[in-house]
N, C-alpha and C positions, 0 to 999 in steps of 0.2 A: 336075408344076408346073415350069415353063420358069424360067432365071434371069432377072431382070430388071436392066438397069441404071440408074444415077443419071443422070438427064436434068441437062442442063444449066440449066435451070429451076428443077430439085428443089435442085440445089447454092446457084445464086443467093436465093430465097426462103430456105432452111434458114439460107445466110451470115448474110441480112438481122437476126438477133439480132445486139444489142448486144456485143461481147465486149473484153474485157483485153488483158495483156498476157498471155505462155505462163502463168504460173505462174493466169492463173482458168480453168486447164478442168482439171475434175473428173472420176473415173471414175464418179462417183455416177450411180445409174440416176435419169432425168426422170421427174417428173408426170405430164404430160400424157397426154390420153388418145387411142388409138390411132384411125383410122381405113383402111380400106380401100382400095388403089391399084386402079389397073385390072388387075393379076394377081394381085390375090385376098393378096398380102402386108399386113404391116401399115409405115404407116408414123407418123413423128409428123407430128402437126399445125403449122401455121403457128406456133403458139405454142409450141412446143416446144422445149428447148433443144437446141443444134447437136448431131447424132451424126453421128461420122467412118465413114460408110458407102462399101461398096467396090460396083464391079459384080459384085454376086454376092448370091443368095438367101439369103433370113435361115430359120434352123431352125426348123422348127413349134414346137419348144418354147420358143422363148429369144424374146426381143425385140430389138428394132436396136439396136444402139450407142448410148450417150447420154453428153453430155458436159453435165452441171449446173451452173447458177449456183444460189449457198443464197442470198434474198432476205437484203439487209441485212447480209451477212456479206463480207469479204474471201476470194473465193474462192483454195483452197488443192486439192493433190493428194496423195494418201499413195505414198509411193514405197516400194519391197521394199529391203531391208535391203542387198542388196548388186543394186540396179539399176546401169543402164550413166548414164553422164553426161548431163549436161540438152543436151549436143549432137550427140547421137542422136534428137532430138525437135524437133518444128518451130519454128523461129524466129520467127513469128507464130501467133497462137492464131486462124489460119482454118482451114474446114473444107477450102477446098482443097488448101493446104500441108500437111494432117494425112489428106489422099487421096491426096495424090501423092506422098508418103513408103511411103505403104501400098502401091499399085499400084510403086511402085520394088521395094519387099522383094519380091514377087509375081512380079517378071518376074527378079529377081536367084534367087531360091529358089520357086519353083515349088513345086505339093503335092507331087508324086512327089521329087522333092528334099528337100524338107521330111521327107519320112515317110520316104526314106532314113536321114539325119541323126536322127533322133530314135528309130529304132530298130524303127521301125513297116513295112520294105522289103516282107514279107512281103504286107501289107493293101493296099499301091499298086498294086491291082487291079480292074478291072471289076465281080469278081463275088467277094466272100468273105465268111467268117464277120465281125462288128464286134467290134474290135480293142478297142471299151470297156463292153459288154456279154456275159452269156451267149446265146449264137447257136446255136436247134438247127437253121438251115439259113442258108445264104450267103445272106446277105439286104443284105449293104452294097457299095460301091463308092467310084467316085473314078472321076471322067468330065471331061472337055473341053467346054465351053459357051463363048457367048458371053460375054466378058468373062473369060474365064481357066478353072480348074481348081476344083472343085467335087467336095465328097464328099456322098452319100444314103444314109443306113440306111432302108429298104423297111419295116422293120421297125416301127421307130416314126415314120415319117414329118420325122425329125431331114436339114439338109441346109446344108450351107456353105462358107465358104472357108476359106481358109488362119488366117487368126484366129482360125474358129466351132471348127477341127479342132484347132490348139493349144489354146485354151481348154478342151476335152474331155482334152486329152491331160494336161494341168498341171493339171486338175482346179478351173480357175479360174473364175468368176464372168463372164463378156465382159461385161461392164458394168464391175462395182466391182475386177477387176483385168485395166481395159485396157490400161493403163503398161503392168504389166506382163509382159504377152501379147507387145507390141508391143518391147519391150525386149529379151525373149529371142528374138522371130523375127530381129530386128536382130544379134543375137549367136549365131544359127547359121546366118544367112546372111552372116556374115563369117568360118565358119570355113574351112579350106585345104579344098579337094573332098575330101582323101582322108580327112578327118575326121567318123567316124560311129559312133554310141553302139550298142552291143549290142545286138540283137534281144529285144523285148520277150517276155519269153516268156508271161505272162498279166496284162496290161494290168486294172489296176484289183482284179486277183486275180480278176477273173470267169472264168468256165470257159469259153476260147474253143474252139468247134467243133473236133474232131479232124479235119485232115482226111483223105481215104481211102486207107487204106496206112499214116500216120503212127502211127508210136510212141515213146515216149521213149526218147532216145539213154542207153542206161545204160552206155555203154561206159567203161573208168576207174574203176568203182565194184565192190570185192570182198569177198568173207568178210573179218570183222576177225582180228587177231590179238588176243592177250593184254591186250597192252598198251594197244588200243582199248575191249576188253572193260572194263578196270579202269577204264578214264576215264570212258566212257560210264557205267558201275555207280554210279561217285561222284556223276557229274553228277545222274543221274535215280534213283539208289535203288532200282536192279533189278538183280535177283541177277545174279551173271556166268555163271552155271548156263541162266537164264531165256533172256539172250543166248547163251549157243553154242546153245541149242536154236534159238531162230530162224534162227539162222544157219546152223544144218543143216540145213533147212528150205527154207533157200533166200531169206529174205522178209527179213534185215537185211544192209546191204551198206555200205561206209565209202569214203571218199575225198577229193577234193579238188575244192570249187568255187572258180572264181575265187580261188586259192590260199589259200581255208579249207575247216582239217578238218570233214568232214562224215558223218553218217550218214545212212542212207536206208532205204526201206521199198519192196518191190516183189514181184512175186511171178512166176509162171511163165508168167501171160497175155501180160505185155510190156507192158500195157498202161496203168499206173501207174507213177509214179517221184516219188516224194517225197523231202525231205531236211531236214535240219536243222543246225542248228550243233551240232558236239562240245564247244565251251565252254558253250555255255547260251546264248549272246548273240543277237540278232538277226541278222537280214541286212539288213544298209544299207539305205535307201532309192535307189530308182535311178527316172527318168524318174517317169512314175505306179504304179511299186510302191515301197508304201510299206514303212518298219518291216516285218518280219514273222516270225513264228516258224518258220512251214514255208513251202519254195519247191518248186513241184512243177515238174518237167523242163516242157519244150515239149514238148508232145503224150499229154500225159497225162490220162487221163480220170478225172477227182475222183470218179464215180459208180461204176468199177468197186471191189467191194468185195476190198479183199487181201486172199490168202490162202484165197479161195473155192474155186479149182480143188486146194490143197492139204489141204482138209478133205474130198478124196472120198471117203474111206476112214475116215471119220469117221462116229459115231454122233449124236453131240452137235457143236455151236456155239456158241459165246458170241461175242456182236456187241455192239462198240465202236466206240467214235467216235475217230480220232488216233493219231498216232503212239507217243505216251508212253502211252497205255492198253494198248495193241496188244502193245507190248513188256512191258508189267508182266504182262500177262495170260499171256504166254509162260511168266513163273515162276511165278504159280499156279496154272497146270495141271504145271510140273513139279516141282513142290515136293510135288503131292499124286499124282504117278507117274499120269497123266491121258492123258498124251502120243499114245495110241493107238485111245481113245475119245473124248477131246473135242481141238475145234481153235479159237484162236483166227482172227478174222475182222473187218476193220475196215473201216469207211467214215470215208473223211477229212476230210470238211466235212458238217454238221448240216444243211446247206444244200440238199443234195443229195436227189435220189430213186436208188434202187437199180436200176444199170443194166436196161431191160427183158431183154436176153439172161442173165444174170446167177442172177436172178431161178428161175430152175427147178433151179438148180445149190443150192439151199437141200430141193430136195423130198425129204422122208423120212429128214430130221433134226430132229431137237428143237433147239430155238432156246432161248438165254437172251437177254437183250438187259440191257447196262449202263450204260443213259444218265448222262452227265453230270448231275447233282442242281441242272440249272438248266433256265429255261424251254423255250431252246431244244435242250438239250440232250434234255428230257423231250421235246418236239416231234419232233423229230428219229425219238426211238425207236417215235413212235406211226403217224409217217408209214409208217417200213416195218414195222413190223406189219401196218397195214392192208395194204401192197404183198404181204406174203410171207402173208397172209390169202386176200385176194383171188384169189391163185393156186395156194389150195388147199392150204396147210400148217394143218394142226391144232395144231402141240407148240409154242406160243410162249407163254414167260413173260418178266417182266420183274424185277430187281433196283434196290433203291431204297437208293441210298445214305444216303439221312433214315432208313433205320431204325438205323442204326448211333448215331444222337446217342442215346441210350439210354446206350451205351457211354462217353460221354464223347469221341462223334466228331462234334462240331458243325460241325464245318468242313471233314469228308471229302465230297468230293461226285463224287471216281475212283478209280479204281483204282489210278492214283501217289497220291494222296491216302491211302488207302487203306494201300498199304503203307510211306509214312510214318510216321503216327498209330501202325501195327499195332509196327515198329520200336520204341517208345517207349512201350509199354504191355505191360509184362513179361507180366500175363495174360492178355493177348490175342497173346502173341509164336504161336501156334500156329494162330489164328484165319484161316480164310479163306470166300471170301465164294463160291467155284465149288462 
């Protein structure tokens, strides 16, 4: 589908609504009901309230901009907490001076400047994985059309300009926060060139396509010492026994991101890098990663399961989900001297299927499986079952942390869970669930 632009026509008719002064136009999405142009777009009808439309194709998914009057009410707009000033915004409530404001930002900040600046440089290409979904083939871009710069995910048919791509990126509404879409392209298209925000490393936290060669940069990240051990032990309530065995192992390593202490989980494929904070606390929010408990490097593949290729020599396997399982599991197989028959083995997101290569590296071991004692977490365990089924493993069982409430463990539902509760219940101090 070709971009189309705003005829001079469509601007005049669209004006022709009644309108205020700036303060009645509204991010609210309009009523009206859509009708069909001559490229197959949608637009609104005569009766429509005015939308600040650019030359450029609106996304299969979304609808065009609309700016609302609420019949009978003094129209008002909600502004973001710390928005830029009311003169950054057009000094009449027309649609041309709130187009030609747009088209200024557009030719001052371009998309390839744009996804510069926002941390996105990597995606300012032809042909790549999408920067806001999981992508198992380069299916998005960013191309030159008439009327300016234009991005297409192939994928889902999704296709826009420089608004439709921030809006995806701030995770915002292009309708109900147009302000303020429009307020921050205004505020990073006035910042100094040399000014550009870290490379996103998994946009939305979805699993973006590895691409070919890539793997997580683990460099900086080593065996802990003592004194990482004990902090790390306090924090999560895993033996410091549990930890050097992993750590011999090869699969825990400690360091510094963005100058916080961190631990991480990796194994001898290369091909994962996970991490965490050593306080307990989160990792800021940055761009569109939000809050988050674990941050996995760029180029890491959330489906490869750690510590697979270290359980070759391994009879047995117990498969978990996360980081803090991973590591607890470490100390009860060595708390019950297990270390040389069984190995623990983890998949880092529920979300995930079990790499297809991966997958064979399980044959002609007995499998435990520890799901998390929640829906998805039970889901999770039964997906690869069926996968490590499917390909011919017979020895899979599974562990159910609901049978433990019997115990007076109503509220374990992992394996940190788990050796919490076990901590604090004298006669169960010897209990273990491998």
């Amino acid at each position: 589908m070709e971009p189309t632009k705003t005829t001079d026509a469509q601007v005049e008719q669209s004006s022709s609504t009644k309108t205020d002064e700036v303060g009645g136009l509204s991010p609210e999405p309009g009523q009206a009901t859509a009708k069909k142009n001559t490229s197959g777009l949608k637009a609104v009808k005569d009766a429509a309230p005015e939308a600040p439309q650019s030359n450029s194709p609106v996304s299969a998914t979304s609808k065009p901009y609309a700016l609302k009057e609420s019949p009978g009410k003094a129209r008002t707009r909600a502004r973001p907490a710390q928005s830029r000033s009311t003169s950054s915004r057009p000094s009449v409530g027309t649609r041309e001076t709130l187009r030609d404001q747009i088209d200024a930002l557009k030719k001052r900040c371009p998309m390839p400047l744009l996804m510069r600046r926002i941390g996105l440089k990597r995606f300012a290409v032809k042909n790549c994985s999408s920067p806001f979904r999981s992508d198992t083939k380069p299916s998005w871009g960013i191309f030159k059309g008439d009327g300016g710069w234009f991005f297409k995910d192939h994928g889902t048919g999704e296709k826009g300009d420089e608004i439709a791509l921030l809006a995806l990126h701030l995770k915002l509404d292009v309708k109900k926060g147009f302000w303020a879409i429009v307020d921050r392209y205004q505020e990073i298209a006035e910042r100094d060139p040399s000014e550009e925000e870290p490379e996103v490393e998994h946009p939305e936290g979805a699993l973006v396509q590895k691409r070919s060669g890539e793997k997580p940069d683990c460099g900086g990240y080593v065996p802990g010492n003592e004194e990482q051990f004990r902090e790390l032990s306090a924090s999560r309530g895993i033996s410091v026994d549990g930890l050097r065995w992993a750590t011999q192992r090869g699969v825990l390593v400690f360091g510094q991101w963005h100058g916080i202490s961190v631990y991480g989980v990796r194994d001898r494929s290369g091909r994962v890098m996970e991490i965490r904070r050593l306080d307990g606390c989160l990792f800021p929010q940055w761009n569109s990663l939000q809050e988050r408990k674990s941050h996995a490097i760029r180029g890491s593949q959330k489906n490869w399961p750690v510590g697979i290729l270290e359980a070759e020599d391994s009879r047995g396997i117990i498969l978990m989900e996360g980081i803090p399982d991973f590591l607890a599991a470490h100390q009860l197989i060595f708390e019950r001297g297990l270390q040389k028959i069984i190995a623990p083995v983890a998949m880092l997101a529920a979300s995930v299927e079990i790499a297809k290569d991966a997958v064979p590296l399980f044959q002609g071991k007995q499998v435990r499986m520890f799901p998390h004692d929640d829906k998805p977490g039970i889901d999770a365990s039964k997906k690869w079952g069926r996968q490590l089924q499917d390909a011919g493993l017979k020895q899979i069982d599974y562990f159910s942390f609901s049978e433990l409430q019997g115990a007076g463990a109503g509220k374990v539902k992992d394996m940190c869970d788990f050796l919490a509760w076990r901590k604090n219940q004298p006669t169960y101090a010897q209990m273990s669930v491998i």
